[in-house]
Each structure stands twice: as structure tokens, then as C-alpha cells.
N, C-alpha and C positions, 0 to 999 in steps of 0.2 A: 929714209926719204924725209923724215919730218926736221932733223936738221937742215937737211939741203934746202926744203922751202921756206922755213924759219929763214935763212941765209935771205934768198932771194926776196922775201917780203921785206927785208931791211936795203936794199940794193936801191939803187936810185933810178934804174927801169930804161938807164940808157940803151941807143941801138948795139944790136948785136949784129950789126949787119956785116957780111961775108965769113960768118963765123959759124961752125958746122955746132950745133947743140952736143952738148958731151957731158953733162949731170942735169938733174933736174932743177937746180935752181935759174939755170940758163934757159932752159924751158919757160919756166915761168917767170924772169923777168921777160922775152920775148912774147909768152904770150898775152902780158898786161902792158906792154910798152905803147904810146900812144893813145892809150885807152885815155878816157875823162878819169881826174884822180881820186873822184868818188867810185866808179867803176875798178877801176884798178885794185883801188883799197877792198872792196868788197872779193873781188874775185881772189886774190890774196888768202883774205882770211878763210874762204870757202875751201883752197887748195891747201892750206893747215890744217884746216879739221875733216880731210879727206888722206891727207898725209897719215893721222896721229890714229887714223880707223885702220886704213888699210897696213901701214909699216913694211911697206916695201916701198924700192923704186920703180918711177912709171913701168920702163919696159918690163917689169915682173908683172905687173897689177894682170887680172884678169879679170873675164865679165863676172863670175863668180862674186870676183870682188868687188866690183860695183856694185850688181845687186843687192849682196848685204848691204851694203853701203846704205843703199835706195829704204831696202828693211828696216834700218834704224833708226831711220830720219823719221820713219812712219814711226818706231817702236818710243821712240823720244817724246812722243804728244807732238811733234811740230805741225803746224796749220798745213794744208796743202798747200797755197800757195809759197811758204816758205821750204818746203819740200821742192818743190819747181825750180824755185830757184839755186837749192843747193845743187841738188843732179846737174841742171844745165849748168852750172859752172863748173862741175867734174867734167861733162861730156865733153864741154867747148875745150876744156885743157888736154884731155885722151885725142879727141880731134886735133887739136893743134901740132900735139906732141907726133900723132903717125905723119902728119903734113910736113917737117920739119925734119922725118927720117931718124927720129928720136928712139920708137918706139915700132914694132914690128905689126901689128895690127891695132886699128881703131877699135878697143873694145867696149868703149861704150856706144859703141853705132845702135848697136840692138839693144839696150834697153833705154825704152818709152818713156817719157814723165807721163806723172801721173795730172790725169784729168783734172782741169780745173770748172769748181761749178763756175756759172754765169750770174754774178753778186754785183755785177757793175750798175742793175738799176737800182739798187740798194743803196748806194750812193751818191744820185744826183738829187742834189737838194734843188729844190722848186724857185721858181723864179723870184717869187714874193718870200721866201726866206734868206735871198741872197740880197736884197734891197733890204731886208729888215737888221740882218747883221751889219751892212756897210753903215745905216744909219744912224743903228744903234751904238758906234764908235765914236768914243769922243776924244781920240787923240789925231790930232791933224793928218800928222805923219802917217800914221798906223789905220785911216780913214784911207790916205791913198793910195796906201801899200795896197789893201783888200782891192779895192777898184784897179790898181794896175793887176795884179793876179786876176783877177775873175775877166775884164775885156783883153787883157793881152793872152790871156791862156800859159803866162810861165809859170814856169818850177820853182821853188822858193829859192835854187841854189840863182837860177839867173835872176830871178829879183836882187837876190846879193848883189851880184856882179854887175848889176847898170853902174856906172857913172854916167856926168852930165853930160861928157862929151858924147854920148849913146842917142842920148837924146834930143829931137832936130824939130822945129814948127815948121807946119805943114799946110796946104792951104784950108779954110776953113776953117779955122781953129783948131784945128786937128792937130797930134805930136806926131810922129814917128818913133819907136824905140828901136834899135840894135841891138839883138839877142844874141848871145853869143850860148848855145844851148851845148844841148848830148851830144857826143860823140865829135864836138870842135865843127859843129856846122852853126852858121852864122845864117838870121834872116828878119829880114825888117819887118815891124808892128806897125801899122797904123793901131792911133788911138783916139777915140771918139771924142769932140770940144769939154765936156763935161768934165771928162777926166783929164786933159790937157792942161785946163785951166786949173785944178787941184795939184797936180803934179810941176805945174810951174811957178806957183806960188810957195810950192815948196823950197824951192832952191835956195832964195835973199842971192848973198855973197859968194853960196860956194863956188871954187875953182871947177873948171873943165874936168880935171881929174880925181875928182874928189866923188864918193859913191853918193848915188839917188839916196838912198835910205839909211839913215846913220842911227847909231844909237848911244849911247854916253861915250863907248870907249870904241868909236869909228863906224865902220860899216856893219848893218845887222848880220848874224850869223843867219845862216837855214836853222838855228833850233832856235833862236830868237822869234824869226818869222811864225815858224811851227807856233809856237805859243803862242803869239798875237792872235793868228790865225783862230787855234783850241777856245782863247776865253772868250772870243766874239762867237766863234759857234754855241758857248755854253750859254752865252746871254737868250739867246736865240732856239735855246733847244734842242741842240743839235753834235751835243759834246763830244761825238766823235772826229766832228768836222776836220779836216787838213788841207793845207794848202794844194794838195795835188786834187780833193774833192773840186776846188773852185775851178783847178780845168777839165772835170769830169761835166762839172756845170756849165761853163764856158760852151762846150763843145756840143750835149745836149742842147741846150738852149738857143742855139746857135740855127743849129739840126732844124728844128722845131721850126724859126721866125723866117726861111727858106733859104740860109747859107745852103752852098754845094760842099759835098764832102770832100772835093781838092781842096777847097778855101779852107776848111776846118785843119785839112791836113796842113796846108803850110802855114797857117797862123801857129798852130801849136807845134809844130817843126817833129809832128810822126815821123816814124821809121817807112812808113808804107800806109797806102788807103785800106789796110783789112785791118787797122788797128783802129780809124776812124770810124768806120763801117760799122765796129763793134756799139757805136752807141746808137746807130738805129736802130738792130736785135733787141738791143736794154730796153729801148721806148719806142716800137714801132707806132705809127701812127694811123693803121690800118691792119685791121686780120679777117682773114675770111669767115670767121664766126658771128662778125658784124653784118654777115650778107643771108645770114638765116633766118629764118621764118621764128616767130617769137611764138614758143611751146609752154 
């Protein structure tokens, strides 16, 4: 099996469509086809290092073999959540595979990820340290990168991906940005005058087609960003910091000042309102131990 996905992870993910699956590299170029190519790439490498464990092909694999699987992720030191995410990318591929008539039963139906704790309040930095990092930037560009990430709520990879022509004035002095996010779903930002004005000042000359955010040799990378991101956290205290905390922030803070949780959801382009919801839980704003009698 590990040559055959070897195979498929170098394949270029075109459609298989009318085409009955008949080795497992078919398999998984169909089940990453479409996918976002950060998504793909990852599930990829997840169905190699489930290949090189198990050494068989799909329809052999058993829950058996899953389970180890599950066991050594644990037995490897990996973090829970990186445990979560290796199983559910074996399960989505067994799922895919019985869907497609690949494989004779869905063996990994029945085994569970494992629990994850709830660390999301551990993550949202406070209002007055997200003003204190943006202030404390003294590169234009990389001042507005931070402000467009923390009010728009994106991902460092769609910050990459704005160009100009994404970007439209609005009334108010307000912009609009074009997102073109997860999963190839597309959804407009408004953006607050403060930051309109910074982000348009950024542009001079550039073309329509030319990216928002450049850096010597063209458009910023997402590990570019990452690091602008990290050493303004560091200024600030906060050295963990990443570009995905500022829409942990974003959405919190949000939460907080009385957005509704649809709005939070489609500004940051959720999958669903239970993933929204999750930042209430982090920081509710009421508990019933606030309504006891003081002992």
C-alpha cells in the first residue's frame, strides 16, 4: 500500500470521475481531489504514514489495524490534538474508500478520536494586548497585515492570497475585502475606516493583480506572515502568538462587544455555528455561581 500512496501523493488530483476506484492510489487521489491544496497536502501525507504503519492495502486494513494505529500515535509522544487529527484523516480516507465500493466495510466507523481538552480560552489574548502588539509595529506593511488579520478574522494563507482587485471602498470609509478562504468558499469583509485608510495607503502604483501584502521577492508566504505575526507577539509577551490566535481574538472580542454568533460565523467563513459557539464556552459571560449567596 505504501507504494501505491507514495504514487498518488505525487499525481496531480485530477477528476476520476466515471471511473470505478481499482488500487488505492485512485482512492486517494479521489479522496483529496477538490480539496484546498493545503488540505490535500496534509491528508496526503497523513494516508503515507498510515500506509508505512499498516502495510497492507485498504480493503485488507482492519479495525484492528486502525486501532494500533490510534495506539501509536499515542505511544509516539504526539499532542492530542495532533492525534485527532491523524485518525480523522485515516477515518475520512476508510470512509471514503467503503463510499466509492473500494473496500468491503467502513472500518474505522467504530473507533472514536480521542477527547480533546477545551485550551481555546488559553488562547485569546485580551483586547489591550492586541492594540498593544499592532502599535507596537513599526513596519507599515506588517502594521497592516496585523489589523487586516485581527478585524477581518483571516487565515494567514488568505491574507496571502488578497490582491487589489479583492479590494473595493465602501461607503463610510470603510473597504470591503474578497476572501476567497477553506474549502473554495468565497465571502466579503467589510473593514472598519481606520483600517481602510492604512490598507489603502498601502497600495501607491500597484496593479489590480498584483497581491495586498508583498515582501522583497512578491507576495508574503503564510510562514512569512507566521513570523511577523510570532515577533510582534514576542514584543508584547505573548511568544506563542499566531496568526490563527488573532481570529481566536477576532471572534472573542467580537462575542464580547455584542456581534451575534451568525455574524462572527460568516465574517470568519466557519464551517458551522457549533464551531462559533465554542468561544462562548472559552469565555462565558455569566455562570450560575455568580448567583450564590457569598460564604
Amino acid at each position: 500500500m505504501g507504494n501505491a500512496v507514495a504514487v498518488a501523493a505525487r499525481e496531480s488530483g485530477q477528476a476520476l470521475a466515471g471511473r470505478h476506484a481499482e488500487t488505492d492510489a485512485q482512492v486517494v487521489a479521489m479522496w483529496t481531489h477538490g480539496k484546498a491544496a493545503n488540505t490535500a497536502r496534509a491528508y496526503r501525507r497523513e494516508a503515507l504514514r498510515f500506509a508505512a504503519f499498516v502495510g497492507a492495502p485498504l480493503p485488507a486494513v482492519t479495525l484492528g489495524d486502525v486501532q494500533a494505529y490510534a495506539d501509536s500515535l499515542a505511544a509516539a509522544g504526539l499532542s492530542v490534538a495532533s492525534q485527532v487529527r491523524a485518525l480523522a484523516a485515516v477515518k475520512s480516507l476508510l470512509s471514503f474508500a467503503h463510499t466509492v465500493g473500494y473496500t468491503p466495510a467502513n472500518v474505522g466507523a467504530a473507533e472514536k478520536l480521542p477527547a480533546l481538552p477545551l485550551t481555546l480560552a488559553e488562547r485569546i489574548v485580551p483586547a489591550e494586548t492586541i492594540a498593544a502588539l499592532i502599535e507596537g509595529e513599526t513596519n507599515p506593511r506588517s502594521r497592516v497585515l496585523l489589523r487586516v488579520l485581527y478585524y477581518g478574522g483571516l487565515r494567514e494563507s488568505e491574507a496571502c492570497g488578497l490582491r487589489w482587485r479583492d479590494v473595493q471602498a465602501r461607503g463610510g470609509g470603510r473597504v470591503q475585502v474578497t476572501v476567497f478562504g477553506k474549502g473554495g468558499k468565497t465571502r466579503a469583509v467589510p473593514l472598519p475606516p481606520h483600517v481602510a485608510e492604512g490598507l489603502t495607503a498601502l497600495r501607491g502604483d500597484a496593479e489590480t493583480d498584483a497581491p495586498v501584502f508583498v515582501g522583497r521577492r512578491g507576495a508574503l508566504s503564510a510562514g512569512q506572515v507566521w513570523r511577523i505575526v510570532k515577533a510582534a507577539g514576542e514584543r508584547v509577551g505573548v511568544p506563542a502568538l499566531s496568526p490563527h490566535w488573532l481570529r481566536h481574538a477576532h471572534a472573542s472580542h467580537a462575542l464580547d462587544n455584542g456581534a451575534t454568533p451568525v455574524l462572527v460565523r460568516d465574517t470568519l467563513g466557519h464551517a458551522s455555528l457549533a464551531t462559533t459557539s465554542r468561544y462562548m464556552h472559552a469565555r462565558p459571560g455569566d455562570s450560575s455561581g455568580l448567583y450564590l449567596p457569598a460564604v
